[in-house]
LUMSERO-471377 format. One record per residue: x, y, z of N, C-alpha, C, CB in turn. Coordinates in pm, whole numbers, plus 32768, in hexadecimal, padded with zeros to 4 digits. Last residue first. Glycine has a CB too. Example, Ala and Ser with C-alpha at 12.3 -4.5 7.8 and 13.67 -1.06 7.14 Angstrom:
REM residues 2
85057F1F82C485577F9682CA850A8003831385807FC4823C 85277DC7830C84CE7E3E830C85287EB6830C846B7E418389 
***
This chain:
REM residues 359
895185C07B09892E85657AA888C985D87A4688DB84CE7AF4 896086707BD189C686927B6B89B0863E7AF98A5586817B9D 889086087C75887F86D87C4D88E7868F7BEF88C187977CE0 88F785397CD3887B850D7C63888285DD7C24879884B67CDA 89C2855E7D7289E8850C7CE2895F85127C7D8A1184527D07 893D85F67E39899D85FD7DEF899A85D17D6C89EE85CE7E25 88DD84D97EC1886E855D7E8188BE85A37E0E884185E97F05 89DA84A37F05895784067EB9891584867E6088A8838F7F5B 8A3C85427FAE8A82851A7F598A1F84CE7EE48AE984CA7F9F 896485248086897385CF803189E285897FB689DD868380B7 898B841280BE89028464809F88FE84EC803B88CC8498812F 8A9D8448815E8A348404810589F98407809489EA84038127 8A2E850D821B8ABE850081CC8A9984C681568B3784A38213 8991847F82AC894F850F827689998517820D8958859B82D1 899F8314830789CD83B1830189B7841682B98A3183BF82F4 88A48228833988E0825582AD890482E98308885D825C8202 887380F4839D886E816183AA88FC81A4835C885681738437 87E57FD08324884B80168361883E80B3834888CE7FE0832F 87427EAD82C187287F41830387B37F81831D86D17F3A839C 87747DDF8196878F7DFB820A87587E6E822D88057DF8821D 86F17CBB80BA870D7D6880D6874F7D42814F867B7DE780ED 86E57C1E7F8E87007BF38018871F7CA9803187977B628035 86B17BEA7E9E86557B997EF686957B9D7F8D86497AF67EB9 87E07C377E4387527C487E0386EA7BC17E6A87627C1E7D2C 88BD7CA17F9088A57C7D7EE2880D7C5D7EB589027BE67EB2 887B7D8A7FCF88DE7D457FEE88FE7CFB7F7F88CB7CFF8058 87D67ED37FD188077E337FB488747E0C7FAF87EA7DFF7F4C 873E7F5E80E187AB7F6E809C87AE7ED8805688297F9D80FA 866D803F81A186857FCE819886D47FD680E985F47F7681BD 86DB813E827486A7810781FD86C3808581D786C8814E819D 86B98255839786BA8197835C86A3818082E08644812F8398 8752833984098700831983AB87208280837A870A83828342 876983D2854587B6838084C68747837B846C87F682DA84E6 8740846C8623877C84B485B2877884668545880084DE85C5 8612837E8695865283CD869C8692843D8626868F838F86D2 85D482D8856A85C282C886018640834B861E85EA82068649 84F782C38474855D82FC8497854F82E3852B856783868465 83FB82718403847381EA840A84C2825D842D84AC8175836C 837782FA83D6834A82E0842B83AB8258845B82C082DE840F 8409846A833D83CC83EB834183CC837983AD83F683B982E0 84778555837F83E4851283B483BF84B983A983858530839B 85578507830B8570853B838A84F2853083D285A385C78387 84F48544820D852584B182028532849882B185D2849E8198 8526865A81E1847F85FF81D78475859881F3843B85E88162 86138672821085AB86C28276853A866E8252858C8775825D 867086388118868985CD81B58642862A81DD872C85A48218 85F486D4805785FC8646803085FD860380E986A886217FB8 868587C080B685D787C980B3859F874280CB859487FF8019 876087CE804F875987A480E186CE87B980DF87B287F78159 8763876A7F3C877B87327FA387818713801C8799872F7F9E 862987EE7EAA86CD88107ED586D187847F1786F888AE7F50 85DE87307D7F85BC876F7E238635877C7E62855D870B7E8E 857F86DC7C7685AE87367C8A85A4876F7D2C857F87777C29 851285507C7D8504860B7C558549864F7CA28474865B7C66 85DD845F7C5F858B84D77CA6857985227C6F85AA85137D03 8598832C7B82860E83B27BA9859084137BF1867384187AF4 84F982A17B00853E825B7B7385DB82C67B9D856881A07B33 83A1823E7AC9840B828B7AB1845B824B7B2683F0832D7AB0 835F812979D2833E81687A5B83C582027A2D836E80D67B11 8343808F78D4834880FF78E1831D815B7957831C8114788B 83737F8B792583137FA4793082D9802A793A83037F687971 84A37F8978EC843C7F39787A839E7F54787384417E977897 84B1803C79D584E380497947848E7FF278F3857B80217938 84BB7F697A8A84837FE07AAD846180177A1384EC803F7B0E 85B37ED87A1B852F7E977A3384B37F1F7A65854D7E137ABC 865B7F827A2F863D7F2079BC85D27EF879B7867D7EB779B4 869F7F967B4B864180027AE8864180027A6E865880817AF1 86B57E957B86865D7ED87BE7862E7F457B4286C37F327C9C 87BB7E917B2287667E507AEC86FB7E687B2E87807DDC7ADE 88687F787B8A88527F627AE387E17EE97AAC88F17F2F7AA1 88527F417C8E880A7FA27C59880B7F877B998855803A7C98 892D7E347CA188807E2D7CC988107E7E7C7F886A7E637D5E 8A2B7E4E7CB789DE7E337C26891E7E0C7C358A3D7D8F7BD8 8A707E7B7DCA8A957ECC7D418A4D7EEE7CEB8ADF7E9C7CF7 8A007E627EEA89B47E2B7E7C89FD7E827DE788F97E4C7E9C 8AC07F2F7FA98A6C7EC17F938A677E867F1D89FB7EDC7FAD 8B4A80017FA78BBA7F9A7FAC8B8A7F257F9A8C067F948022 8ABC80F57FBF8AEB80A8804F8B47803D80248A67805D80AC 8A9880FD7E928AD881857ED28B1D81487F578A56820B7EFC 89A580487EAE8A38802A7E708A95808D7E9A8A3E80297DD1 88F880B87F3B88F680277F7989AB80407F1B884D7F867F37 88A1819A7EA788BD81607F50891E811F7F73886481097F86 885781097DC7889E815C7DC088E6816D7E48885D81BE7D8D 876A80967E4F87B680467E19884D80867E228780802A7D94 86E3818B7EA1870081317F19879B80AB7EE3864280D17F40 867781EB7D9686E882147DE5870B81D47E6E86D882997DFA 85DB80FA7D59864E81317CD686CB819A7D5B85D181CF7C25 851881307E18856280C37E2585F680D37DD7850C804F7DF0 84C982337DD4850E82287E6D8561819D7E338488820A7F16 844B823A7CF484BB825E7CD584EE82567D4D84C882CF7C92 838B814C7D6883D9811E7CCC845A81987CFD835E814E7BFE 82EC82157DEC833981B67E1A839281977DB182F1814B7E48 828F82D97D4A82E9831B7DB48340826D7DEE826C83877E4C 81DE81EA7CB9823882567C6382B782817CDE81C582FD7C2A 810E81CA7D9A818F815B7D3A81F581AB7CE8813E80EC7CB2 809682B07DB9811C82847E34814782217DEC80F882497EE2 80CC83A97CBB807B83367CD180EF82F47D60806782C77C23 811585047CE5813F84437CBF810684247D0081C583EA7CCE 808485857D1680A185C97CB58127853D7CA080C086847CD6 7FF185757E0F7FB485687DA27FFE857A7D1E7F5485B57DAD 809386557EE8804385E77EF07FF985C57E5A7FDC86047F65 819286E87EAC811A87077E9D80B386807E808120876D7E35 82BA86A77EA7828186D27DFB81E186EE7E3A828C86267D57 82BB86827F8C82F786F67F6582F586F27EDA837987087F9A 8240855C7FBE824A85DB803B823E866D7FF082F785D8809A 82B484EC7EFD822784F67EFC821D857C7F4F81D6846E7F3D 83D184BE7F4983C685027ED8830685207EC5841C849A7E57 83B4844A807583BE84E3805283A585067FD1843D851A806B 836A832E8004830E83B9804E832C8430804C82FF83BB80D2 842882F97F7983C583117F268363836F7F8C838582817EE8 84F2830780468504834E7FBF847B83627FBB854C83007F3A 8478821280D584AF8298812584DE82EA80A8853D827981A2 84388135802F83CF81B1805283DB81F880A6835F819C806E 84EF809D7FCD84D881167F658479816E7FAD849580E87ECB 84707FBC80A584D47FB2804B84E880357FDD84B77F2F8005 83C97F6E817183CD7FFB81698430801080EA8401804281FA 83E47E4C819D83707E848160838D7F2A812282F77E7E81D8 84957E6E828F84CF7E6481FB84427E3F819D85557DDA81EE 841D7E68836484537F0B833C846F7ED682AD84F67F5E839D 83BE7D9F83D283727DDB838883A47E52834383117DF183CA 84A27D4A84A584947CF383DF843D7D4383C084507C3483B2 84337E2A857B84EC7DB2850E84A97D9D849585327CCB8555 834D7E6E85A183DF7E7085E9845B7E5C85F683E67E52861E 82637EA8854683007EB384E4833D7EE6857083117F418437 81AD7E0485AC81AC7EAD85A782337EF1858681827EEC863B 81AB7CEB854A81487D3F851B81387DCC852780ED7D188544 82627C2184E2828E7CA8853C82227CCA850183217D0A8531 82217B28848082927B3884BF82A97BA9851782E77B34846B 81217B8A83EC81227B3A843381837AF784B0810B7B0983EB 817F7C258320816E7C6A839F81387BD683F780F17D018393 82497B7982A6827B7BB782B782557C1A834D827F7BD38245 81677AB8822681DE7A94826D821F7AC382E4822B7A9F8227 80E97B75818E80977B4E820281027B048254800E7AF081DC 81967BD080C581677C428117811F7C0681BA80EA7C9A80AE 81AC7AE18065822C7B28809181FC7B7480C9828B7B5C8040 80A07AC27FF080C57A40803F815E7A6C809380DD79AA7FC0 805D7BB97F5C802D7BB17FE2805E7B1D80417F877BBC7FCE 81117B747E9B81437BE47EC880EC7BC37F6C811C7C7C7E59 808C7A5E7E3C81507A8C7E40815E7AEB7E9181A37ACE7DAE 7F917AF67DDC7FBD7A687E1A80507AA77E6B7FE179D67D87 7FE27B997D317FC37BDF7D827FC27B937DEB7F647C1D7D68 80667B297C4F80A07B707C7D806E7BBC7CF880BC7BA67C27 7FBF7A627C1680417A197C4380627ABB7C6C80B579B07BBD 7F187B2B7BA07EEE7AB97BE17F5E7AB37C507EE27A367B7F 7FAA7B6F7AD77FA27BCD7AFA7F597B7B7B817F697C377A9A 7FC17A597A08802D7AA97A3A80067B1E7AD380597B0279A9 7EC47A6379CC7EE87A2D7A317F467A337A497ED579D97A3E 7E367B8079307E807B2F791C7EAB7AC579B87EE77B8378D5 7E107CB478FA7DF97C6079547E0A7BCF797B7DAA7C727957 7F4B7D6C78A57EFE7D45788B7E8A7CFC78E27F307D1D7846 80337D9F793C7FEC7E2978EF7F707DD478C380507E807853 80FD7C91792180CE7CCC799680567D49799B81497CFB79CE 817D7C8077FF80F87C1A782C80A57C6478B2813D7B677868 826D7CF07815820D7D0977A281837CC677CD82487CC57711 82E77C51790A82E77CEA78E482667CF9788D83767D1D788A 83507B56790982BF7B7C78F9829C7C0078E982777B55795F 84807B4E7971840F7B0E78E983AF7B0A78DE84027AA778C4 843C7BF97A5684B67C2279D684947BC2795C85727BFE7A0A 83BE7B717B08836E7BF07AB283B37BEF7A49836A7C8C7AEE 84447A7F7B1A83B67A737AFD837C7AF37AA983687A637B88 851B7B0F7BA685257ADA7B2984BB7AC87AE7855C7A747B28 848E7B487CBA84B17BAB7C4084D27B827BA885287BF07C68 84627A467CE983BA7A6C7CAE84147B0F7C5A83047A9B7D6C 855779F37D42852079A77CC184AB79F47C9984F379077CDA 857F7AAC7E0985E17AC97D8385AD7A7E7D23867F7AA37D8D 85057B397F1784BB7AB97EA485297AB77E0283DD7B007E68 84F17C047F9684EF7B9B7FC2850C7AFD7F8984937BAF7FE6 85187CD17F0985427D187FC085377C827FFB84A77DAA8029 84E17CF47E09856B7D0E7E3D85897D107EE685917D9B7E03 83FD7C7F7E3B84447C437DFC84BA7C537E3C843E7C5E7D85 83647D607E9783707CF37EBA83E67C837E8A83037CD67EA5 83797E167DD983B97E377E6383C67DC37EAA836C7E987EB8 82ED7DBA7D17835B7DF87CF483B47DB97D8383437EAB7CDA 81E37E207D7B81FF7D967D6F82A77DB77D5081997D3C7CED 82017F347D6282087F257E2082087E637DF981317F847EA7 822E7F597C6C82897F867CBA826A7F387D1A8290800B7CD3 80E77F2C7C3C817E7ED47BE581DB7F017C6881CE7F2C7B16 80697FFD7C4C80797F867CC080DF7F167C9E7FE77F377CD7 80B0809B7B7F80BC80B07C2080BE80497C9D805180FA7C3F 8074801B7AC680F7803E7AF3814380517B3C810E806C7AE7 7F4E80487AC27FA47FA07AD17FF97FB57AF97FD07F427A66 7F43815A7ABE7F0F81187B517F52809C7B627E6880F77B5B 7F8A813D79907FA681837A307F9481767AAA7F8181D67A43 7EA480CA792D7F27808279317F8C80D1798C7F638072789C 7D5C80F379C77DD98110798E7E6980E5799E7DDE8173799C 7C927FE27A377CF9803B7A887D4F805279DD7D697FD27B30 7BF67EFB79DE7BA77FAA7A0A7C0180247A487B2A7F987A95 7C6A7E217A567C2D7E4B79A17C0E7EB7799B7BAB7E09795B 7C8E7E157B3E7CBA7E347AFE7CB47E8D7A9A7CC77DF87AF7 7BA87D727B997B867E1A7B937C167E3C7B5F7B557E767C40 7BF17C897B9A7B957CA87B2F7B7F7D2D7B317B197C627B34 7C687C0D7C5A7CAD7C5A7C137C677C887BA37D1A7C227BF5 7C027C747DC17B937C4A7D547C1A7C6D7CEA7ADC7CBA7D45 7C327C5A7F167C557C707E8D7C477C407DFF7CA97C6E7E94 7BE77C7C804A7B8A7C247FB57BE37C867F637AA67C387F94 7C337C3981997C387C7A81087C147C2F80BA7CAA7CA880D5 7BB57C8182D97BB57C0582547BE37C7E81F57AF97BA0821A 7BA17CDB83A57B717C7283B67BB77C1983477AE27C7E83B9 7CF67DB583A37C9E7DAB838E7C507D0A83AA7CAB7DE48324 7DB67E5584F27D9E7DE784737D057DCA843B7DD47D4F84A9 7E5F7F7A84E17DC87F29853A7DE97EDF84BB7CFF7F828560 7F3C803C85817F437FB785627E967F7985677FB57F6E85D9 7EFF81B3850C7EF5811F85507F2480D1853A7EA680E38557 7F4E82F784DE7EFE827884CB7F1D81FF85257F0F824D8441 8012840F84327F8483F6848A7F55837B84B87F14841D8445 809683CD83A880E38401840280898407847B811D847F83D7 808883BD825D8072836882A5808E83648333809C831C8272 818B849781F78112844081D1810D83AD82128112842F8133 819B85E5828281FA85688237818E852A821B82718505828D 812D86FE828381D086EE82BD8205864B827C81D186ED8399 801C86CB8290808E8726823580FF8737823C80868790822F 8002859282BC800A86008300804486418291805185FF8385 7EF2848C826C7F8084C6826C7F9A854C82927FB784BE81F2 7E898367830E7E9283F382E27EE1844283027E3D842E82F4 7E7E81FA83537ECF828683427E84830482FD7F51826982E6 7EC380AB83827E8B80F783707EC681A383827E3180C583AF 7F4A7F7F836C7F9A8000839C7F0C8065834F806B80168347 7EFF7E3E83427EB57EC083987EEB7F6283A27EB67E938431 7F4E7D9482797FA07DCE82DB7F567E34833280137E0C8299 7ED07E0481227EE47D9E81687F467DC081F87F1F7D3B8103 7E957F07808D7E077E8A80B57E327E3E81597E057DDB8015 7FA97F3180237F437F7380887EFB7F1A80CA7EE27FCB804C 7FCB7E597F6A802E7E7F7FD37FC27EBE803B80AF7EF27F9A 7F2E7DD07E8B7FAD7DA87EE180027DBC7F4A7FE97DAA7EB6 7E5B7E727EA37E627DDB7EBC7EE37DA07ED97E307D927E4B 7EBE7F847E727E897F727EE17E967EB07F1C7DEC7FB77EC2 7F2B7F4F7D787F927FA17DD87F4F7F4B7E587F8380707DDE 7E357F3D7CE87EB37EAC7CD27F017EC27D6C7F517EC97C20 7D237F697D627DC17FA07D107DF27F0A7D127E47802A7D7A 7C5D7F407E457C3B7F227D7C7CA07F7A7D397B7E7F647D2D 7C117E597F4D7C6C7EE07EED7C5E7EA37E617D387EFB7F16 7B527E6180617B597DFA7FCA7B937E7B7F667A8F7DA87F83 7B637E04819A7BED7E4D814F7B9A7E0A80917CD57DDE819D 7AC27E4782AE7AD77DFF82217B297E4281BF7A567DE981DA 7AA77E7D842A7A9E7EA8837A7ADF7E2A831F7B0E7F4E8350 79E77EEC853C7A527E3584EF7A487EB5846879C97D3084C8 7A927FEC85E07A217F9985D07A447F1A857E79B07FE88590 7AEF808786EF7B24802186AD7ABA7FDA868B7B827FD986EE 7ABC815A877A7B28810A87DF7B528099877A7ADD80C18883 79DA81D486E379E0819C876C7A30813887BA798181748778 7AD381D885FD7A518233863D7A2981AD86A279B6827285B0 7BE3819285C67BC8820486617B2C823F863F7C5882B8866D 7BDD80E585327C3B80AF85A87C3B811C86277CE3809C856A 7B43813E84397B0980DC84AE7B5E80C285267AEE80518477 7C07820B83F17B78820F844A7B3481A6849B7B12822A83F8 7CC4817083897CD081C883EE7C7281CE845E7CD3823683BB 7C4B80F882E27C8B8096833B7CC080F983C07D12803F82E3 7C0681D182377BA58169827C7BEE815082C97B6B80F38240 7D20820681D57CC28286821F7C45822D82767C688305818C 7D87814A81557DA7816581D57D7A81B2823E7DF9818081CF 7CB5810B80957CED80B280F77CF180E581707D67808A80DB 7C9181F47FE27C3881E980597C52815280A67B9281FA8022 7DBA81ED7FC57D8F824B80047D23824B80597D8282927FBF 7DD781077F3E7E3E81017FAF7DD981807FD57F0481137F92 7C7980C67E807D1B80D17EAE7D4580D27F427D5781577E79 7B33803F7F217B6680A87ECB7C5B807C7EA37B2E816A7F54 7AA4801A80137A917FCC7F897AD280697F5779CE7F847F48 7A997FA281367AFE800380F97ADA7FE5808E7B927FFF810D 797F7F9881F579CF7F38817F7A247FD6813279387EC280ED 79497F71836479507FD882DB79A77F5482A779AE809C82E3 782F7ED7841378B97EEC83D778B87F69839178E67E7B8377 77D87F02858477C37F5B84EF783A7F2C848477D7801D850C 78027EE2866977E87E71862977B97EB785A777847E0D8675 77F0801986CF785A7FC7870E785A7F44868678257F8C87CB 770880BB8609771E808D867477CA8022868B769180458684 76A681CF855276F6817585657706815685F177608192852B 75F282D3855B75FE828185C6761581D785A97580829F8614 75FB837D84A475C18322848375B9827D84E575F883268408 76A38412852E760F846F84F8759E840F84D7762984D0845B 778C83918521772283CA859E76A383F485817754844185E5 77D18378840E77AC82EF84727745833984AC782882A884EE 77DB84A883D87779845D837E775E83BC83E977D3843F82C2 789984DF844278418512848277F784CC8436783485978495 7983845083F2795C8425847E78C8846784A179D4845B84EF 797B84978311798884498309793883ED838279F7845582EF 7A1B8593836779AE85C1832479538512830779EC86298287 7B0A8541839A7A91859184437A01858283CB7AC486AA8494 7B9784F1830C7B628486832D7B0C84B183907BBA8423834D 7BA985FA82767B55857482567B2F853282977B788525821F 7C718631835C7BFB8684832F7B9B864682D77C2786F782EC 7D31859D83017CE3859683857C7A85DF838E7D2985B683F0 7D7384EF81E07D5B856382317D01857582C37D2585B281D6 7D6D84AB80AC7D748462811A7DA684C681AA7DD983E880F2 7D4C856E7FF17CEA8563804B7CF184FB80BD7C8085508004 7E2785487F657E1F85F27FC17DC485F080147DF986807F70 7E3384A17EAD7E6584907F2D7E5684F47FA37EE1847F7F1B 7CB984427E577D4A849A7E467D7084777ED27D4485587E21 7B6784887E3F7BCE844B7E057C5384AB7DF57B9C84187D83 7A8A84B67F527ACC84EF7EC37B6984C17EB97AC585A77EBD 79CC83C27FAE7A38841780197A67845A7F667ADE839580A5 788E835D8009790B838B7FC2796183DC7FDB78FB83AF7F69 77C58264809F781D82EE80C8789E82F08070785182EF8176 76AF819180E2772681BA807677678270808776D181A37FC2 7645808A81767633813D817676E3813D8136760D81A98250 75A47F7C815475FE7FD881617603804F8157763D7FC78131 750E7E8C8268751F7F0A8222757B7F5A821374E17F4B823E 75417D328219756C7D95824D752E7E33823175E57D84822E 74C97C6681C7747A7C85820974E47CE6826C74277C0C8239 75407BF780CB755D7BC08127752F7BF781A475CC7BB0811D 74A97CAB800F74947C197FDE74DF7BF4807074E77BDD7F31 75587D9A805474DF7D898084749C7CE88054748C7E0B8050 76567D2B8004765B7D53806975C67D6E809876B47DB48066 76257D0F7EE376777CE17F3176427CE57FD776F17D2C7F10 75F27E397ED5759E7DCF7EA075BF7D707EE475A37DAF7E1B 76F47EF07EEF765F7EEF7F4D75F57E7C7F2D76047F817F31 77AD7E507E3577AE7E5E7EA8772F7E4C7F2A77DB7EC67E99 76F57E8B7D5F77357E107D4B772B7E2D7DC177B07DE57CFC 77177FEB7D6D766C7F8D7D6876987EE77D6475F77FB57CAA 781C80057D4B77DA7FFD7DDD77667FD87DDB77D280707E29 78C37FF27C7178A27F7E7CD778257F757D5479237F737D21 78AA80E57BD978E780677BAC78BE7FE97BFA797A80747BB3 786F81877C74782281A87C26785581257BCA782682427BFB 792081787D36789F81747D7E785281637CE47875820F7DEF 7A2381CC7CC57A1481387CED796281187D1D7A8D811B7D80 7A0182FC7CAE7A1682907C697A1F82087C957A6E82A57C34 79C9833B7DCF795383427D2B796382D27CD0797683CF7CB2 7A1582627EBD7A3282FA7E6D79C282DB7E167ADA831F7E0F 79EC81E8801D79E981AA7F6D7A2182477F4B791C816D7F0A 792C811980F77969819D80EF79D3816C805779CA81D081A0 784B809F81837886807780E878E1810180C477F1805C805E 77D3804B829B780980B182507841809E81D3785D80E7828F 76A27F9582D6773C7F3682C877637FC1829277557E86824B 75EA7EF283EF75F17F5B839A76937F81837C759C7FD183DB 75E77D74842D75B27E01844D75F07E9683AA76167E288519 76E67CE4843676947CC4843876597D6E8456768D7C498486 77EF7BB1844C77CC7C3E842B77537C4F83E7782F7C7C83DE 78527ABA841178257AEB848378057B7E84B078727ABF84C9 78CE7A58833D79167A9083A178D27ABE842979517AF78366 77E37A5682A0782879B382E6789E79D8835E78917943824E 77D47B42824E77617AFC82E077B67A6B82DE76757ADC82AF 787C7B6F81B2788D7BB7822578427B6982A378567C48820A 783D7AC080EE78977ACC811C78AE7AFC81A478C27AFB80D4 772C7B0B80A377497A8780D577DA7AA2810377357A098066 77A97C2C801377347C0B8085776E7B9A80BF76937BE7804D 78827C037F62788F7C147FDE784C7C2B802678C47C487FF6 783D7BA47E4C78467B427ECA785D7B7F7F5978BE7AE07EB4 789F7C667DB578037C477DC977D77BCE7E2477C47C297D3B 79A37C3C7DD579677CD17DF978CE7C9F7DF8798D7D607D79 7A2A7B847D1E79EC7B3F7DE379A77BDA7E097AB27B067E93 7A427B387C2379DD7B427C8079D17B4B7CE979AA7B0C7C81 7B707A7B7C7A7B2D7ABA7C0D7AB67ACF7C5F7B1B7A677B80 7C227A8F7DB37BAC7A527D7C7B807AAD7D207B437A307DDE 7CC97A7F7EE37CAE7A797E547C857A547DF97CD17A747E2F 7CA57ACE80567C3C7AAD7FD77C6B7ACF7F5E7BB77AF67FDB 7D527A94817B7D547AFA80D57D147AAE80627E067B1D808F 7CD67A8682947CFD7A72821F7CE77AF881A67CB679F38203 7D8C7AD183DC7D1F7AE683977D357AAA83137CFD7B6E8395 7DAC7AFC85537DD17A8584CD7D757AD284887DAD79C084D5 7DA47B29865D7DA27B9F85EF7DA27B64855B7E2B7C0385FF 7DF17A9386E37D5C7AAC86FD7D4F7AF286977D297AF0877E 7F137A4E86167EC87A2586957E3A7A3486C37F007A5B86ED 7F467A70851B7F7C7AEC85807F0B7AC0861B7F4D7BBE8521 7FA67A3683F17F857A00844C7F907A6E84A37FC4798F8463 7EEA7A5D82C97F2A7AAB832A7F107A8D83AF7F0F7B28831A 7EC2796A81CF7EA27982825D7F0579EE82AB7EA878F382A7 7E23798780A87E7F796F80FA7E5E79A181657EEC798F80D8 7D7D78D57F8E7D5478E680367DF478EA80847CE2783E807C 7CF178C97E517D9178BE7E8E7D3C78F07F417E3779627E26 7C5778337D4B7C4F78837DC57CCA78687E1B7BCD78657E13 
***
């Protein structure tokens, strides 16, 4: 069992890793001090995999749960969900001291973490994610969200969760696609902080797809840099922007291929491959991208854009939520375990886009 700490003052919380711990999160929750009628907001698929474990759980600890499915996909992380969501609490007269448990991916992560941070001003919630994507990255940091048809994630909050429980045993139940996906956002870590745990992947490649304690160490690793990180700046005021590493690309390329049509590890993988690209074009990191999408590559990610004009490309990138003012921020390498932010010219940009139409 691994226990890290996101320090953040009244707001502190832990990160639960633990084979099994999904049928532990009754006792869990009540040692926290949670108590009464608990939301289990979830999809089909994970409800029909976990959620009798869950609700069992959870009534053995003298909670009641009430179970609410939200339909699986990114298209549904949506404000119009989350009304539909809200009317089910009210109807069912959720109170203030009500948790919800995000049990699902980054989607019903962030779509929960939403809800609880604006139905009545902010209720407690539980983060227990069953992607790889979600446990390492989403789950953790509070940034909650629904996405606008205009960009992703544009809607939402800073709320932190009581507790996360990440079980790696639900793994076993995720397509090697989904692994991939969350491969990338461990990936990201590496390159934005950690040059020995990237090496770590680059000789473990073949081992990581599997469940294995490799995959352990890898989610360890990623939330002990992720909890560091918002623990330093929790509403990305500095050091949190370089988390964002590939995901001013990868959002737009999601934006404008049509929500669902890459996995967000997929849209990330090919942001980072072009952030790298970035990064050398500026005079940075030369020999960075050839091993970035070597490693992307072994794990048969993709790591070139689809087909989008160019000026379509910065108009989507222009919403994104790291833009201040005209400029556009991306975080860039310097060298492998180490980034920077700086602001990037249009000039640029149309030259970078460029080179990939003629490739």
């Amino acid at each position: 069992m691994s226990k890290i700490r996101v320090d953040l003052a009244e707001r502190s919380y832990d990160i639960h890793i633990e084979r099994g711990l999904l049928r532990e999160i009754g006792p869990r929750m009540k040692a926290l001090g949670l108590k009464g009628p608990a939301a289990v907001i979830t999809n089909p698929t994970v409800d029909a995999l976990y959620g009798k474990s869950v609700t069992d759980s959870l009534s053995a600890s003298g909670f009641t749960p009430f179970v609410i499915n939200v339909p699986d996909g990114e298209e549904y992380k949506s404000l119009s969900e989350a009304s539909k969501v809200f009317d089910i609490l009210i109807e069912n007269r959720f109170e203030r001291k009500s948790p919800i448990v995000a049990l699902g991916g980054g989607v019903i992560g962030d779509l929960s973490g939403f809800i609880a941070a604006t139905y009545l001003r902010g209720v407690p919630y539980i983060q227990a994610p069953t992607t790889l994507l979600s446990q390492v990255d989403s789950s953790v940091g509070g940034k909650t969200a629904v996405n606008h048809p205009k960009g992703k994630n544009l809607i939402g909050a800073f709320y932190q969760p009581r507790a996360v429980f990440i079980d790696p045993d639900v793994l076993k139940t995720l397509d090697e696609r989904e692994i991939k996906a969350g491969l990338a956002e461990v990936i990201k870590y590496g390159i934005i902080r950690d040059l020995e745990f990237f090496s770590f992947l680059e000789e473990n490649a073949k081992k990581l797809l599997g469940p294995g304690d490799e995959i352990i160490r890898c989610i360890e690793r990623s939330c002990e840099i992720k909890a560091e990180i918002v623990g330093k700046d929790e509403k990305e005021e500095n050091l949190r922007a370089i988390l964002n590493f590939g995901h001013t690309f990868g959002h737009a390329i999601e934006a404008l291929s049509g929500y669902g049509s890459y996995r967000h590890g997929e849209a990330v993988a090919i942001g980072m491959a072009m952030a790298a690209a970035l990064s050398a074009r500026l005079g940075l990191c030369t020999e960075c991208g050839t091993r970035i999408t070597a490693l992307l590559s072994s794990f048969g990610m993709p790591f070139s854009p689809p087909e989008i004009k160019p000026k379509d490309f910065i108009d989507a990138m222009r919403l994104d939520k790291k833009v201040s003012g005209a400029a556009i921020r991306f975080v860039l390498v310097e060298r492998m375990g180490e980034v920077i932010v700086r602001e990037v010219g249009e000039e640029v940009l149309l030259e970078l886009l460029a080179s990939y139409a003629r490739s």
